[in-house]
N, C-alpha and C positions, 0 to 999 in steps of 0.2 A: 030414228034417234034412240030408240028405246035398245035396239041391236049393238049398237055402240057402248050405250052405255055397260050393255049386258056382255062383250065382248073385252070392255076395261076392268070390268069389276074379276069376270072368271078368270084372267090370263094369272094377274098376282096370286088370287087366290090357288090357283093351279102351283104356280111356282111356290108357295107358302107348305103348300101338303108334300110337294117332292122335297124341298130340304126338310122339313120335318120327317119325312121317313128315310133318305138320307144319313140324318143327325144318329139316329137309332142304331144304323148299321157299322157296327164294328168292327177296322180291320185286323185291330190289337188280340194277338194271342192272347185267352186267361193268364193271370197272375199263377203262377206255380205254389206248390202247398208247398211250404218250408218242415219239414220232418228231417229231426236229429237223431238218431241213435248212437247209444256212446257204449262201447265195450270198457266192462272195468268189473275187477274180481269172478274174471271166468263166465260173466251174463253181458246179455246184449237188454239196452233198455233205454226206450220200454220193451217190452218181447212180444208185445200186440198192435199191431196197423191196421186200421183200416179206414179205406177210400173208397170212394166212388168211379167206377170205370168210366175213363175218360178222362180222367182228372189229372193236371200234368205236375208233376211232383221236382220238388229240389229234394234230394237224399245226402244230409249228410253225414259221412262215419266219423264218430269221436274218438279214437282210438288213448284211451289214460288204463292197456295196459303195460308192461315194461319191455314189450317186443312189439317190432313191425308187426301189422296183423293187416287184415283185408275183410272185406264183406262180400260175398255176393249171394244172388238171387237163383235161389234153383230154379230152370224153368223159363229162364227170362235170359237177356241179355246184359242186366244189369249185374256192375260189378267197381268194386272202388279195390285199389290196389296198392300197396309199399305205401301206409301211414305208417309213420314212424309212432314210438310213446309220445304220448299228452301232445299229439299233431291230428289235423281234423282235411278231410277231402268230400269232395259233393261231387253228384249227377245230377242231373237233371232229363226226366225220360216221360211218358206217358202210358199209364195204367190201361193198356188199351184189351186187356183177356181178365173177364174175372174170376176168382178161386183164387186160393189159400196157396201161398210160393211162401217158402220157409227160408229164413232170413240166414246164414250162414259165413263160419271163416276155416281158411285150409289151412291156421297156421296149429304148428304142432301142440298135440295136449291140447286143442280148443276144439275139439271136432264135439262135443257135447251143448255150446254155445251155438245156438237156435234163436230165432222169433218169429212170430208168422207175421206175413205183409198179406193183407184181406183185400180185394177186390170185390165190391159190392156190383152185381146188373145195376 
């Protein structure tokens, strides 16, 4: 009797600890870091980023200044391309090397507009 009893008590109990650790296991990707940068009067800003590697990012370029302009990442594969003035576009990628990749645009007379994107281990 006693075996029985000890056989009804363990089973739920058993089932109780698998969905509890179950419950814990997440298949949901991280929430992405929301990071704006806006180009305007010849700077990119902020012109300092920094994250932690691994960390999966939204990037978006704010472009308010009076020509199409672009961003991209030296080093990396990331790059936002044809905003127009006061028009805004995003990525969304994952910081997965870390070190200092300098934040840049190829459009003409901007080759001076710089920021560093940091990757922390």
């Amino acid at each position: 009797m006693f075996m029985k009893k000890a056989k009804t008590l363990i089973l739920p109990a058993m089932l109780m600890l698998l969905f509890s650790l179950l419950a814990g296991c997440s298949s949901e990707p991280a929430k992405p870091i929301d990071i704006v940068i806006t180009a305007k009067d010849m700077m990119f800003t902020p012109d300092r980023i920094t994250v932690d590697k691994g960390s999966s990012i939204k990037l978006t370029f704010r472009n308010q200044e009076g020509v199409v302009n672009d961003l991209m990442m030296k080093g990396t594969d990331v790059m936002i391309q044809d905003v127009g003035p006061n028009q805004e576009k995003s990525t969304t990628f994952t910081a997965d090397r870390a070190g200092t990749f300098t934040i840049m645009t190829s459009a003409p007379g901007m080759e001076n507009m710089t920021a560093d994107f940091i990757v922390k281990e």
